[in-house]
TILUM-823638 format. One record per residue (C-alpha): residue in one letter; x, y, z. Coordinates in Angstrom, 1 decimal. Layout:
BEGIN
ATOM	res	east	north	up
ATOM	A	X	Y	Z
...
END
This chain:
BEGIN
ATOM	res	east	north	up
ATOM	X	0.0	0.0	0.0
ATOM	X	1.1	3.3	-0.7
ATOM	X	2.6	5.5	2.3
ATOM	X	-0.1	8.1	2.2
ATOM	X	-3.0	5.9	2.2
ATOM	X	-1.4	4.2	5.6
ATOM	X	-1.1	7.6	7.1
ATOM	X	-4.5	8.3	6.0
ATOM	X	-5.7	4.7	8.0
ATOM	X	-3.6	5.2	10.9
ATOM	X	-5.2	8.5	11.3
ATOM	X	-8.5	7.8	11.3
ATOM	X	-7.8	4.5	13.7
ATOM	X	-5.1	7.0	16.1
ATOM	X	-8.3	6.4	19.1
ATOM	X	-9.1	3.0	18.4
ATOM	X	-4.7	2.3	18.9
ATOM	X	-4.4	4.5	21.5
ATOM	X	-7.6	2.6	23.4
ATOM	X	-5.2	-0.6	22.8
ATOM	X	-2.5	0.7	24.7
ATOM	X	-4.4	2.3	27.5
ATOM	X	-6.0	-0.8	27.8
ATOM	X	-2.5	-2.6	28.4
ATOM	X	-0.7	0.1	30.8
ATOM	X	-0.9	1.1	34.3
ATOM	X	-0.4	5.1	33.3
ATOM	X	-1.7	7.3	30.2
ATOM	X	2.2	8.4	29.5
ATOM	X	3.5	4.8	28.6
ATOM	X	-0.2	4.4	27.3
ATOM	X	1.1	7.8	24.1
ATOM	X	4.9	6.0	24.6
ATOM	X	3.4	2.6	23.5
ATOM	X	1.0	4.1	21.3
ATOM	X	3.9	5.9	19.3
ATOM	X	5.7	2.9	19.3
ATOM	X	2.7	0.7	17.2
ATOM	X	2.4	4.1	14.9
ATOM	X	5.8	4.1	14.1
ATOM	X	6.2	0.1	13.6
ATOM	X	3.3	0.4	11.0
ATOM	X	4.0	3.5	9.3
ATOM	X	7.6	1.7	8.9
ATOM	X	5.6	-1.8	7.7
ATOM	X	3.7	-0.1	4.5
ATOM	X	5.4	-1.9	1.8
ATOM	X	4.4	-5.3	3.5
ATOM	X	0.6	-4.5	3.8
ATOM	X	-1.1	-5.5	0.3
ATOM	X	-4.3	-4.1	0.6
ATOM	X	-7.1	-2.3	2.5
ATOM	X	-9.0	-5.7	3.6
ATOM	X	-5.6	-6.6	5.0
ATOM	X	-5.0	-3.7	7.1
ATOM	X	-6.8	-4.3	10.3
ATOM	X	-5.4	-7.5	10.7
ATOM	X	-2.1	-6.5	9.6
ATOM	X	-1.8	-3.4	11.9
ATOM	X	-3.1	-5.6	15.5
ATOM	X	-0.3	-7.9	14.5
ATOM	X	2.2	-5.3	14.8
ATOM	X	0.2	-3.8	17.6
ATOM	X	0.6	-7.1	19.6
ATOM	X	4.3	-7.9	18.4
ATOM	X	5.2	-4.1	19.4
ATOM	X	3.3	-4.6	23.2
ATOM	X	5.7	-7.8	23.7
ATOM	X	9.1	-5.8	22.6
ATOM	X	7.5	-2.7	24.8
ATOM	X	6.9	-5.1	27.7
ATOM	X	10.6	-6.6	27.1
ATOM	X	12.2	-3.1	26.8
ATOM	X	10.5	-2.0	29.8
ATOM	X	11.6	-4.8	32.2
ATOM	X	14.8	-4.4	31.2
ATOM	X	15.2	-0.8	31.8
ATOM	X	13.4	-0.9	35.4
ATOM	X	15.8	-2.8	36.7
ATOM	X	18.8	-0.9	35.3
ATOM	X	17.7	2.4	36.3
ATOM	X	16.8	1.3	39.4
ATOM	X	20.5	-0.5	39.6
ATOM	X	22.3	2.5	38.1
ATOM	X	20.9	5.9	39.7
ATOM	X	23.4	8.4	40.4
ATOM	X	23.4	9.4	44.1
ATOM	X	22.8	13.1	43.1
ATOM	X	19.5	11.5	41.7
ATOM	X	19.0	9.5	45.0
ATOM	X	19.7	12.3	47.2
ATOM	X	17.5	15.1	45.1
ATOM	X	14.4	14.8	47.9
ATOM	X	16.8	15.1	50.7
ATOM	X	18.4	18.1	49.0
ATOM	X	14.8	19.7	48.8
ATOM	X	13.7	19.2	52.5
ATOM	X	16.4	21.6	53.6
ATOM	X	15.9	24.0	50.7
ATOM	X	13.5	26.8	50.6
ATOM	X	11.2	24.8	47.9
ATOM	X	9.8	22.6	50.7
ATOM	X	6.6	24.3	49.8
ATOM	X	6.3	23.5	46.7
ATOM	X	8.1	19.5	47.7
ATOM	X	4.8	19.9	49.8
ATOM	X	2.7	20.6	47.3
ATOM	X	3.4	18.4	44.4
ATOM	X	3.7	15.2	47.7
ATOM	X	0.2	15.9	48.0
ATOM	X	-0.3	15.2	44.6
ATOM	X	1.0	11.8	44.1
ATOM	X	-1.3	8.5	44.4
ATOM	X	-1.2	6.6	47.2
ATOM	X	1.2	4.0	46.5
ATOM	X	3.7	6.9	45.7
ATOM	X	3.0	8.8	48.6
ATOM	X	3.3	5.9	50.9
ATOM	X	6.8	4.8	49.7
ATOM	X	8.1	8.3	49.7
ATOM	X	6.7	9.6	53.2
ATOM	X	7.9	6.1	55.0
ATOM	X	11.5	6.1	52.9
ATOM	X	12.4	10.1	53.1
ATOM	X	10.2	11.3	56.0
ATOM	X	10.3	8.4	58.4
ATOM	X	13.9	7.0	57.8
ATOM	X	13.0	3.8	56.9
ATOM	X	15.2	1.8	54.6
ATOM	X	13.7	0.0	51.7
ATOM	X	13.4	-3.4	53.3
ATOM	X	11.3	-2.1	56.5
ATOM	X	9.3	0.1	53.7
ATOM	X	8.5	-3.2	51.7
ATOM	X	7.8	-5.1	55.1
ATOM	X	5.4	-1.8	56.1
ATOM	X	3.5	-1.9	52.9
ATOM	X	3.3	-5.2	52.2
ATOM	X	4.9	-5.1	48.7
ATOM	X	8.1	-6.4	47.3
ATOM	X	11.8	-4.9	47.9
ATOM	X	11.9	-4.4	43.9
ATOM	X	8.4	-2.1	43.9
ATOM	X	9.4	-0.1	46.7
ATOM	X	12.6	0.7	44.5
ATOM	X	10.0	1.1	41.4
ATOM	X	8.1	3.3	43.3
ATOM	X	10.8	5.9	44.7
ATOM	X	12.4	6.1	41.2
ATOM	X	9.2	7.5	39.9
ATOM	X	8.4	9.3	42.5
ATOM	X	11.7	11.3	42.2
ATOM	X	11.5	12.1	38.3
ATOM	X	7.6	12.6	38.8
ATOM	X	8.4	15.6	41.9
ATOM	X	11.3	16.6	39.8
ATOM	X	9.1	17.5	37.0
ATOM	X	6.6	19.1	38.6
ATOM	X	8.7	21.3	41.4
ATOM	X	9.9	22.7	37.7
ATOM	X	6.7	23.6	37.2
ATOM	X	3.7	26.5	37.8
ATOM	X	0.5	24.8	38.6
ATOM	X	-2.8	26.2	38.6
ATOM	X	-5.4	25.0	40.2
ATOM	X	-9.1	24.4	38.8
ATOM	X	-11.5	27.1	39.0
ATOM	X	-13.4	24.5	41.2
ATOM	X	-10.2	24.8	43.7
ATOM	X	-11.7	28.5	44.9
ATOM	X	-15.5	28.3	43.2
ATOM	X	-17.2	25.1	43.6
ATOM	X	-20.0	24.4	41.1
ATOM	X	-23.2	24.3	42.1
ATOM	X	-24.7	20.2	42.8
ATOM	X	-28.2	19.0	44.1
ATOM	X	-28.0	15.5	44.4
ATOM	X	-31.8	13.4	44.6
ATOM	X	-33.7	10.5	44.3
ATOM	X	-36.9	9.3	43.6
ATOM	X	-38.3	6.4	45.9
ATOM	X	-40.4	4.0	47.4
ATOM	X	-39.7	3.3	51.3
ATOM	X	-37.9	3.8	53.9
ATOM	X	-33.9	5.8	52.9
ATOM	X	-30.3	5.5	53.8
ATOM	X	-29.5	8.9	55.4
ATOM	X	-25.9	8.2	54.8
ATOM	X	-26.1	7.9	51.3
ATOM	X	-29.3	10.9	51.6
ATOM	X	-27.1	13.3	52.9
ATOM	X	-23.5	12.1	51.2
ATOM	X	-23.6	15.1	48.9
ATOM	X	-24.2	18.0	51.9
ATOM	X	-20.5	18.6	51.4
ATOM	X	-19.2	20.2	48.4
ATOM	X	-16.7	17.8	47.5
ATOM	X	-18.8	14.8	46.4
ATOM	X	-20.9	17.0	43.6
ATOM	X	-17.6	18.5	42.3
ATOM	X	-15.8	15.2	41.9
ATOM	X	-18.7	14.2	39.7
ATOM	X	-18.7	17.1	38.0
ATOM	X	-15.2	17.2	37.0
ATOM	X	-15.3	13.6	35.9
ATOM	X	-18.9	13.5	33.9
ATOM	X	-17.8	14.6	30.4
ATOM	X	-14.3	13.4	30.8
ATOM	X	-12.3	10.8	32.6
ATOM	X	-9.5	11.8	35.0
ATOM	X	-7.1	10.6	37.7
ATOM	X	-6.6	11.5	41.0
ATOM	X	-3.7	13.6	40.4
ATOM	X	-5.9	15.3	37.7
ATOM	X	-9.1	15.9	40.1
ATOM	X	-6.2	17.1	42.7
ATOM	X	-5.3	19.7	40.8
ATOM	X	-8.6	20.9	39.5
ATOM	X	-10.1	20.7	42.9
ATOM	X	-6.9	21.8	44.8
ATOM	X	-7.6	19.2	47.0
ATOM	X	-4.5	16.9	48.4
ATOM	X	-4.8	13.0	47.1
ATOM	X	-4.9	11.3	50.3
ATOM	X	-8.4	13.3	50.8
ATOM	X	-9.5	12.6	47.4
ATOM	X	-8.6	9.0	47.9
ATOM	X	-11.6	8.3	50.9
ATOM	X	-14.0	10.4	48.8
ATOM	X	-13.7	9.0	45.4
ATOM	X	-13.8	5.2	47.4
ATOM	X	-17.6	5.9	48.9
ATOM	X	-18.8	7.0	45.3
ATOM	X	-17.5	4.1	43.9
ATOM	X	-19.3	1.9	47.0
ATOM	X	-22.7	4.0	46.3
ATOM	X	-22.0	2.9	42.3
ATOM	X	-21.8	6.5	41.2
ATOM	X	-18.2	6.4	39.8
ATOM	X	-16.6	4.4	37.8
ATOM	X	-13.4	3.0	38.0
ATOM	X	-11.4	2.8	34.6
ATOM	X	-7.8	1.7	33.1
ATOM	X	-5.3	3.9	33.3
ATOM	X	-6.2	5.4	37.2
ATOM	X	-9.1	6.8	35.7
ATOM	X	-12.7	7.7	36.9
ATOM	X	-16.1	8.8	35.7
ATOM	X	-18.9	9.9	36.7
ATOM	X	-22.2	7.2	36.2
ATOM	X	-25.0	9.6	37.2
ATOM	X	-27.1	11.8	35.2
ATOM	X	-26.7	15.3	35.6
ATOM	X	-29.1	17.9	34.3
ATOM	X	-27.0	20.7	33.3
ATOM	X	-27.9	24.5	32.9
ATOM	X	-28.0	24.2	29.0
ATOM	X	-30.5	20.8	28.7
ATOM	X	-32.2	22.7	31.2
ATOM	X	-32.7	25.7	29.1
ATOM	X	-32.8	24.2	26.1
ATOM	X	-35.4	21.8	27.5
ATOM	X	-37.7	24.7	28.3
ATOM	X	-37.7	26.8	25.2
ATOM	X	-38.5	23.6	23.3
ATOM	X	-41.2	22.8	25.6
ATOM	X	-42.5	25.5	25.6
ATOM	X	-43.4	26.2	22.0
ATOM	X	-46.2	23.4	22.3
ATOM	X	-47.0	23.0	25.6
ATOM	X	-48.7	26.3	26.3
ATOM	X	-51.6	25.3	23.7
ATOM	X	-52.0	22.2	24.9
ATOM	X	-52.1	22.6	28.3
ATOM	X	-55.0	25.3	27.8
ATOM	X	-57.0	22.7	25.3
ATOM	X	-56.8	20.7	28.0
ATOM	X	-57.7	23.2	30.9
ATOM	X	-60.8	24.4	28.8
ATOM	X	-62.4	21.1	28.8
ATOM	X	-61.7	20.9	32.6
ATOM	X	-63.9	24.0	32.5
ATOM	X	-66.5	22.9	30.4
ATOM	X	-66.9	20.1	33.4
ATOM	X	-66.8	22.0	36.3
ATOM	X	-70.9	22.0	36.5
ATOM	X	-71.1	18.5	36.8
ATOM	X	-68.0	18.7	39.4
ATOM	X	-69.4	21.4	41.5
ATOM	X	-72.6	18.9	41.3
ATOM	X	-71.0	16.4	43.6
ATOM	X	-71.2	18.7	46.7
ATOM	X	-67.7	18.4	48.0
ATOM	X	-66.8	21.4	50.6
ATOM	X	-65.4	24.4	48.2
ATOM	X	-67.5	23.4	45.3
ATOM	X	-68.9	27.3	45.3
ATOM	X	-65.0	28.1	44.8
ATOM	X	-64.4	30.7	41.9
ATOM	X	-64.0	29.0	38.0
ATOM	X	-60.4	29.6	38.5
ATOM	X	-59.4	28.7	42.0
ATOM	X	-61.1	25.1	41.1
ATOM	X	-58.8	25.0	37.8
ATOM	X	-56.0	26.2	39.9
ATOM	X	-57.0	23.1	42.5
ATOM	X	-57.0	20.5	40.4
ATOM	X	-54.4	21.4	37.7
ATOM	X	-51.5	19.6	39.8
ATOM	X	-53.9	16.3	40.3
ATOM	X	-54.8	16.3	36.4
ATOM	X	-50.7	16.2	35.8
ATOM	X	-49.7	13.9	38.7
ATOM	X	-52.6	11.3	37.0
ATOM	X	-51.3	11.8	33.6
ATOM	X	-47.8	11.3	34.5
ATOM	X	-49.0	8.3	36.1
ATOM	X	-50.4	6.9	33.2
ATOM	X	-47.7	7.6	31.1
ATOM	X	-45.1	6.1	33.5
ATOM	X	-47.6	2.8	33.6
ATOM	X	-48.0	2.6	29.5
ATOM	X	-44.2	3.0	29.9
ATOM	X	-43.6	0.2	31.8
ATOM	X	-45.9	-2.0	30.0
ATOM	X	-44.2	-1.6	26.7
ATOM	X	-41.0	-2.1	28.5
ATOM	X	-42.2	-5.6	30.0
ATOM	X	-44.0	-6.4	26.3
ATOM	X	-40.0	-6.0	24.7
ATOM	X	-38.3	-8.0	27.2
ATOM	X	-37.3	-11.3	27.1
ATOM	X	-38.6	-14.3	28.9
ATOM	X	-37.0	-14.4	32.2
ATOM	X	-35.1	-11.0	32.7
ATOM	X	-36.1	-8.9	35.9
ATOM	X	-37.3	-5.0	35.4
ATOM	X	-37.1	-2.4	37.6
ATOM	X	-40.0	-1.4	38.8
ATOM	X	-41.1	2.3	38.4
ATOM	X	-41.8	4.1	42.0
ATOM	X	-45.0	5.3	43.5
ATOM	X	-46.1	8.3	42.0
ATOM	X	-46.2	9.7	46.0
ATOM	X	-42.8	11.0	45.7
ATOM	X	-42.1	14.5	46.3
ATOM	X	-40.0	17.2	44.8
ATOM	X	-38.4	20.7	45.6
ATOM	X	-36.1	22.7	47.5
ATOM	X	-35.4	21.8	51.4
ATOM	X	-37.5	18.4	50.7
ATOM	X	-36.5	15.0	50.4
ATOM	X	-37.1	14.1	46.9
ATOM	X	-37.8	10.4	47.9
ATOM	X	-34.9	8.0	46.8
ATOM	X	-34.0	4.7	46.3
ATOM	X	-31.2	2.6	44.5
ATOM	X	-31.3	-1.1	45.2
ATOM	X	-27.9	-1.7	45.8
ATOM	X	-27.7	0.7	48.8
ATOM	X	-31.5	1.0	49.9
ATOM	X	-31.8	-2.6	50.5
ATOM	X	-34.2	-4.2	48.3
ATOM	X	-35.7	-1.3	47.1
ATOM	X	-36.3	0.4	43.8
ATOM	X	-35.7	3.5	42.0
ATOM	X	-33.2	6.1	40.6
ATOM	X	-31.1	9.2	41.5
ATOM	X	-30.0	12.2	39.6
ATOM	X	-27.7	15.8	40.1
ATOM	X	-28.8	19.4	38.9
ATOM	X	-26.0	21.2	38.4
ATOM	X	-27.3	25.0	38.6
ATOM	X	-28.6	28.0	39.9
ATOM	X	-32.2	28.7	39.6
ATOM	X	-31.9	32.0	38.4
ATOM	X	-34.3	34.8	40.1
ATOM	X	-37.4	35.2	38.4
ATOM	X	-37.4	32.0	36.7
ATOM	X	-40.9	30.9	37.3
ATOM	X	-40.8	27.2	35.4
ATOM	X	-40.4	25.2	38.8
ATOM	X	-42.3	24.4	42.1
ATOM	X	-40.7	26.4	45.0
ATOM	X	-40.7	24.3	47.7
ATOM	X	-43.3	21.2	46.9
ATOM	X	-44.8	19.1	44.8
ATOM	X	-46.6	15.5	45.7
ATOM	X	-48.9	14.3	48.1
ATOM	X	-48.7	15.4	52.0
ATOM	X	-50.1	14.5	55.3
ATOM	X	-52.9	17.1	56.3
ATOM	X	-54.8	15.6	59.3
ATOM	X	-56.1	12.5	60.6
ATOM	X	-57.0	10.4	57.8
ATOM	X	-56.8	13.8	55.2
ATOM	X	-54.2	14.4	52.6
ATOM	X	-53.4	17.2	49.8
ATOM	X	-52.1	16.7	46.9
ATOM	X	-51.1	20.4	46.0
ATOM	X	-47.9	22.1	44.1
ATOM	X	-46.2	25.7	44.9
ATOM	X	-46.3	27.1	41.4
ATOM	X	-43.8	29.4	41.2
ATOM	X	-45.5	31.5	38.8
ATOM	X	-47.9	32.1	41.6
ATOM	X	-47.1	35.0	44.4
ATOM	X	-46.2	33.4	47.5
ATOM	X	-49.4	34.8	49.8
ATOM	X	-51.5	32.4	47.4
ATOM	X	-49.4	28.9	47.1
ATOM	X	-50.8	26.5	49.2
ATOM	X	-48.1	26.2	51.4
ATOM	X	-49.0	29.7	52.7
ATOM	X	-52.1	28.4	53.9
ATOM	X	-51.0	24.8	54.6
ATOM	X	-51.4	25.8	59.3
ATOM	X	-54.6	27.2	58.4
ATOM	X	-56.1	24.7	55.9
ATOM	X	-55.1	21.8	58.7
ATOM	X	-56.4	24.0	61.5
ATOM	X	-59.6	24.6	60.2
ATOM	X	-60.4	21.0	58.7
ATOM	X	-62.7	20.1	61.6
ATOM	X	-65.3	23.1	61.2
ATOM	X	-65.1	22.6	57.2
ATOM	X	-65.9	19.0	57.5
ATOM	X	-69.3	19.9	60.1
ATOM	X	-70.0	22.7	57.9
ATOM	X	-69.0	25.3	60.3
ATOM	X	-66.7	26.8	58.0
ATOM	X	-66.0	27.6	54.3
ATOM	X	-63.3	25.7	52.6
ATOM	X	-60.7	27.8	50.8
ATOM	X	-59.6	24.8	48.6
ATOM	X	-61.7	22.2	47.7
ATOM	X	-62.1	19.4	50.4
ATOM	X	-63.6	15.7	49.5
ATOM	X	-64.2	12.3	50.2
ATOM	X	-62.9	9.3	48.8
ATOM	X	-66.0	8.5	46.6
ATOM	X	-66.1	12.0	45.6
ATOM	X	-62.2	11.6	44.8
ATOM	X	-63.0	8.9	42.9
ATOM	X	-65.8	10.4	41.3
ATOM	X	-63.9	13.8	40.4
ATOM	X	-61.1	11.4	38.7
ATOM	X	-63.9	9.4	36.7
ATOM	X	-65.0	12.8	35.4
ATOM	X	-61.7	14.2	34.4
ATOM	X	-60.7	10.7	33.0
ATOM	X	-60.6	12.0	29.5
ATOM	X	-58.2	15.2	30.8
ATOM	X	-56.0	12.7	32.5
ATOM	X	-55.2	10.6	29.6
ATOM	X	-54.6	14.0	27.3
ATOM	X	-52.5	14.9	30.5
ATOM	X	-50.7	11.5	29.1
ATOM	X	-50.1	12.0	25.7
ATOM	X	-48.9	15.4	26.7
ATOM	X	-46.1	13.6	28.9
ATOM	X	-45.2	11.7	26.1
ATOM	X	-44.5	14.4	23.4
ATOM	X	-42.5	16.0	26.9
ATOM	X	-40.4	12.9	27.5
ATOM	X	-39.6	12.4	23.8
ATOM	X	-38.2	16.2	23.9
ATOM	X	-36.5	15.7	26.9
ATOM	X	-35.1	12.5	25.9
ATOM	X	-33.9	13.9	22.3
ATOM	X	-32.1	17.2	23.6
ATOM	X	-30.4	15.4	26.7
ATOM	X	-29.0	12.4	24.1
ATOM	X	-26.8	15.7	22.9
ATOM	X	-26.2	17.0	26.4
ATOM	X	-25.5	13.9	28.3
ATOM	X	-21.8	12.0	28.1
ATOM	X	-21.9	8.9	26.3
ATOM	X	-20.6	6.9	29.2
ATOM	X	-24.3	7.3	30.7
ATOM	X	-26.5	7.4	27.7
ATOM	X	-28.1	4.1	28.2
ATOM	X	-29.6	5.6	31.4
ATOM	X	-31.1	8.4	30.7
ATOM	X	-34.2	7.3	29.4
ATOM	X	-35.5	5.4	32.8
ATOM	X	-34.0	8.3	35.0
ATOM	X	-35.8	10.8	32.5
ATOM	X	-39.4	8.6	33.0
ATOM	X	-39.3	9.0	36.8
ATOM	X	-37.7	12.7	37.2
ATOM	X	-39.8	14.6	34.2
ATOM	X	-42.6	15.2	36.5
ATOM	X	-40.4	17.2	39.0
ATOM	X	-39.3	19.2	36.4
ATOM	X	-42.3	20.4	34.3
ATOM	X	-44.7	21.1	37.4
ATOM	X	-43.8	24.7	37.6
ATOM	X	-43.6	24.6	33.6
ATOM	X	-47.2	23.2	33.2
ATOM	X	-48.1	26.4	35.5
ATOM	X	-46.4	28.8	33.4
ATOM	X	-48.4	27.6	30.1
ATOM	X	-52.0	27.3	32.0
ATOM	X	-51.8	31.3	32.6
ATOM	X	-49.5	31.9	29.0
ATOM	X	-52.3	30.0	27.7
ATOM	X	-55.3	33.0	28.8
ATOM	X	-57.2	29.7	30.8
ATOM	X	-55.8	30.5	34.2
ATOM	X	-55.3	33.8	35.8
ATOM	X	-53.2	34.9	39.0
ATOM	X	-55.7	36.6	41.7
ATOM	X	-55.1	40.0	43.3
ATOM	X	-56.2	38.3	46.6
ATOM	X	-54.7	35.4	48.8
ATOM	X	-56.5	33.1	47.9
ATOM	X	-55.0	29.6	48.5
ATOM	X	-54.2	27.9	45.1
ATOM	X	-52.8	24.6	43.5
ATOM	X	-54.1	22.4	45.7
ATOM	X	-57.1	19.8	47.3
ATOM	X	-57.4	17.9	50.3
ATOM	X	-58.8	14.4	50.0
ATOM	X	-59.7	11.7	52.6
ATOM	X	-57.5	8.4	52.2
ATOM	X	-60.0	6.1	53.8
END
């Protein structure tokens, strides 16, 4: 073959070669040294190579035959620069510790891995000779050796050097960690990510692999602390372990950009649809207001503003369920799903999300997720502080969102003391209800009603998800594409709730009252 159509082949393969060698090495330096090696070895084999069919197999043949002269090589040399070192090499961290670069011997110590760091601290610091090192560490006389050579022209090479530090070192990104579950949670794994240091090693590892040495330096944090950090997100299964030392991030993270992106898309159709769907709710409230449930004399659009977060948690329920089902229809005989979670979970700032991941909530189900950003002020497409079902009184629930598109004085939350404090004299008639109050067969009747708003409430869902689904395929890594689409399913609600408000009152259906009036929410009796 002629020399510019190998260079041309190399080229296009230089990933595929380079994966080969990382594949077959402990570090990513003799991962390029081995790498440039195979290059050279079939740039140098052209004239031997008769066609293209013959390439591929041509070109792992050298790639093997080079590994075993690499492997060769490499022995060889260990042991003679480890025989051969001048003392001036031997002696160049003793030198240091009485120089005035001890800072920076400091700094680049506390970048080194821990077998490194090990060796070097009980060799130089502690006075230990190489034998009672090997005997400390439980490793052989010859990788003690290994390990002090490289240790020596690692810290030489970076005491040469100016390092700068991530801009995570002095401004850690923002990180909301959650879950969505059924049951009872681990708090330990619940409040892992109270600290800063968790969110930001994810973070720095979800787009792109790195070592600890790497995540050191971007998160000017010293090794021996990243070490224990790094080991309870591997345990919890939310970082992966790679070749080469490296780690990445398996968790999906909603960035800023899906998130914005997500909501201009949205957007476009959802207002429309939302108020089709809202003026056939409106059409109905005569027959609701029929079934004499306390706050049935409640304004046209403090009734729309009641049920509106019922109508979506149904929908999304359906559309989780017709999910599941076609999930369960594709799956082969004899393979386990996961189940989705209740559709009781809760969502919002300064609440528990609800979690669950089966290999750390014992025997339960369900996903978890990061946010990773700000909600800017005056952004109104979320739910402040709740959205789900809660605990009202005695054997009374409400199922209620805080819109943020609503003023504070009328989210239900506002009124939440009140609304519990009163129940009693709105259930004897003593009192008016300010949202409506009913029974379970007037629940179940109200639902029966709105059946066909639930199911549009469905299909709406479904155009959502495959928007969501589509823009986050560009946004996500590929390391975690696979899954997106079940974390997507359970987490979608949480994050349209507020958008769903904003396109009722875009729409013209719903309006925002002057007054207090509680809004967004029922209360219905469980038994």
């Amino acid at each position: 073959m002629e020399q510019e159509k190998i260079s041309a082949l190399v080229e296009e393969n230089m990933k595929t070669i380079f994966a080969y060698a990382l594949s077959r090495t402990s570090h990513r330096e003799d991962a390029e040294d081995l790498a440039g090696d195979i290059i050279l070895a079939i740039l140098g084999s052209a004239h031997k190579i008769r066609d293209d069919k013959a390439f591929f197999g041509y070109i792992w043949a050298i790639a093997a035959n080079t590994y075993r002269k690499y492997l060769y090589k490499k022995s060889r040399l260990h042991y003679e620069e480890l025989d051969d070192e001048t003392a001036d090499d031997a002696d160049f961290i003793r030198d240091i510790l009485h120089s005035e670069q001890l800072n920076t011997l400091r700094r680049e110590l506390a970048l080194l891995s821990r077998e490194y760091r090990e060796c070097t601290l009980a060799y130089y610091f502690e006075g230990l000779s190489c034998g009672e090192t090997a005997s400390r560490l439980h490793i052989s006389l010859e990788m003690v050796k290994y390990y002090l050579f490289k240790t020596r022209k690692i810290l030489k090479e970076g005491i040469s050097m100016e390092r700068e530090f991530g801009v995570k070192s002095y401004q850690p990104a923002k990180f909301e960690f959650s879950a969505v579950f059924s049951g009872g949670a681990n708090m330990a794994y619940q409040n892992l990510f109270n600290r800063k240091l968790p969110g930001n090693i994810l973070l720095s590892t979800y787009y792109t692999p790195a070592t600890i040495r790497q995540l050191a330096i971007e998160l000017g944090v010293a090794s021996v602390y990243l070490e224990d950090e790094i080991s309870v997100l591997e345990k919890y299964g939310l970082l992966t372990a790679l070749p080469g030392g490296r780690y990445q991030a398996r968790l999906v993270i909603f960035t800023e950009e899906y998130r914005d992106e997500f909501y201009r898309t949205a957007q476009h159709s959802l207002t429309a649809e939302v108020g089709a769907i809202l003026l056939n709710v409106s059409k109905k409230l005569p027959e609701l207001r029929k079934l004499h449930f306390a706050g049935n004399r409640l304004a046209d659009n403090c009734l729309l503003w009641d049920f509106l977060f019922e109508l979506t948690l149904k929908g999304r329920g359906l559309f989780v369920q017709g999910q599941k089902n076609a999930s369960r229809d594709a799956e082969p005989s004899g393979q386990g799903q996961q189940k989705a979670s209740d559709d009781t979970g809760t969502s919002g700032q300064g609440q528990q999300k609800a979690s669950a991941d089966a290999a750390v909530y014992r025997d339960l189900d369900g996903i978890c997720y990061g946010e990773a950003y700000d909600t800017p002020e005056g952004d109104v497409c979320h739910a402040v502080s709740f959205a789900g079902y809660c605990p009202v009184k005695g054997s009374y629930a409400a199922s209620y969102a805080d819109y943020a598109i609503l003023p504070a004085k009328n989210r239900y939350t506002a009124h939440a003391g009140d609304i519990a404090a009163g129940l009693d004299a709105v259930l004897a008639g003593k009192a008016e209800a300010v949202i409506p109050v009913v029974s379970k067969d007037q629940n179940a009747a109200i639902l029966e009603i709105l059946r066909e708003e639930i199911s549009a409430f469905a299909g709406l869902y479904e155009k959502l998800y495959d928007c969501a689904f589509s823009i986050l395929q560009v946004h996500a890594p590929e390391s975690i594409r696979q899954i997106t689409g079940s974390v997507l399913a359970k987490v979608l609600l949480f994050q349209t709730v507020g958008l769903i408000g904003v396109c009722a009152v875009r729409s013209g259906v719903l309006e925002i009252p002057e007054d207090g009036q509680a809004l967004g929410g029922f209360v219905y009796c469980t038994e």
